[in-house]
N, C-alpha and C positions, 0 to 999 in steps of 0.2 A: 416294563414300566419303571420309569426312574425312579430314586429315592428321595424320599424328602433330603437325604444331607449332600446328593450328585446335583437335587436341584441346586441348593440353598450354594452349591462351590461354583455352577456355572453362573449363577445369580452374581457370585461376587467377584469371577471372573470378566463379566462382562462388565459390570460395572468399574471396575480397574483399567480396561482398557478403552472405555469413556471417558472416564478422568485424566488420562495418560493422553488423549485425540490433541489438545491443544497444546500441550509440550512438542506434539511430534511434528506441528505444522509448519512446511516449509518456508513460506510467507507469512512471518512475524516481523516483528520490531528487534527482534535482540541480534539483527546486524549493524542495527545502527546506534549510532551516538546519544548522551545523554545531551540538552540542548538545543533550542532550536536556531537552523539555519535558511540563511533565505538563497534567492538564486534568482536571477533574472537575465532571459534569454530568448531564443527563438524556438519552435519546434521543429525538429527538424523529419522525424519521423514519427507517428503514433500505430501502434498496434496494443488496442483497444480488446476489451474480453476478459474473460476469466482466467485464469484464479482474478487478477487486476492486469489494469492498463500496465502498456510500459511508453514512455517517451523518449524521446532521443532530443538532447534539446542543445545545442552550440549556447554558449555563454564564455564572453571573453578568451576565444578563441578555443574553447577547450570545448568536448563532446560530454556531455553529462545526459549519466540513465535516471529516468525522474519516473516510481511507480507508484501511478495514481491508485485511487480508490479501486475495488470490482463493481461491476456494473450497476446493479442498488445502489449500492452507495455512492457516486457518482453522480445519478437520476436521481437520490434522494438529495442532494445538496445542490440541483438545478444544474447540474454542469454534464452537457448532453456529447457526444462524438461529433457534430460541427463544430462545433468549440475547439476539439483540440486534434487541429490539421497544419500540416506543413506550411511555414511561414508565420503561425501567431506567436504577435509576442506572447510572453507570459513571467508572473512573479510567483514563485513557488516558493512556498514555507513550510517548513519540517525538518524532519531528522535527517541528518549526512551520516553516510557507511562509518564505520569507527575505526576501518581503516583509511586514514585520510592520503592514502595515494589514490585510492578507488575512486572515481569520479561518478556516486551512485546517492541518489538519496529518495527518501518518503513521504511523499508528500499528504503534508496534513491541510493545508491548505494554496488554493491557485487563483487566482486574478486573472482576468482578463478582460482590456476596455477599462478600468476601473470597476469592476463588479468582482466582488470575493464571492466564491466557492469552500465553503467551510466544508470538508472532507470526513474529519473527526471534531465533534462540537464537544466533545468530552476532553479534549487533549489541547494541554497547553504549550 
């Protein structure tokens, strides 16, 4: 039978490596840039899913990776996988990689048609 002090250390171990979950996520913000940046181009490929979307999107002649929302959030801000297929245009606004050779960015918000898609409603 455990001890009250092997509970109270697994208690605080657990809890440490809780708090420690969103540090360790591969899919944050801290690859990209402070700033927001826009983009505007075609899509050129979407593969859509979890963790989040990714898009492949040509924009003045260059190939740029553009990862949207995961799928919630996505469906939560109206913006479904018909929307975004091979051939739409699109304006995409958010943060660029912070290494600026890398042709990658995060999309916090996407247009398409003239309709925004707010992504992060918390984030400027």
């Amino acid at each position: 039978m455990p001890t009250r002090r092997s509970f109270l250390v697994s208690m605080a171990l657990g809890l440490g490596f809780a708090a420690a979950a969103p540090a360790r996520a591969h899919h944050g913000w801290r690859w990209t840039s402070d700033g927001n940046f826009e983009l505007t181009g075609v899509i050129r490929e979407a593969r859509l899913g979890n963790p989040h979307g990714i898009l492949e999107v040509d924009a003045e002649d260059e190939r740029w990776i553009v990862e949207v929302g995961q799928p919630w959030r996505n469906e939560r801000a109206g913006l479904t996988d018909e929307l975004l297929t091979a051939g739409q245009e699109i304006v995409v606004s958010g943060q660029r990689a912070a290494e600026e050779t890398e042709l990658r960015m995060k999309a916090e918000r996407i247009t398409i048609a003239g309709v925004l898609y707010d992504l992060y409603p918390n984030r400027d």
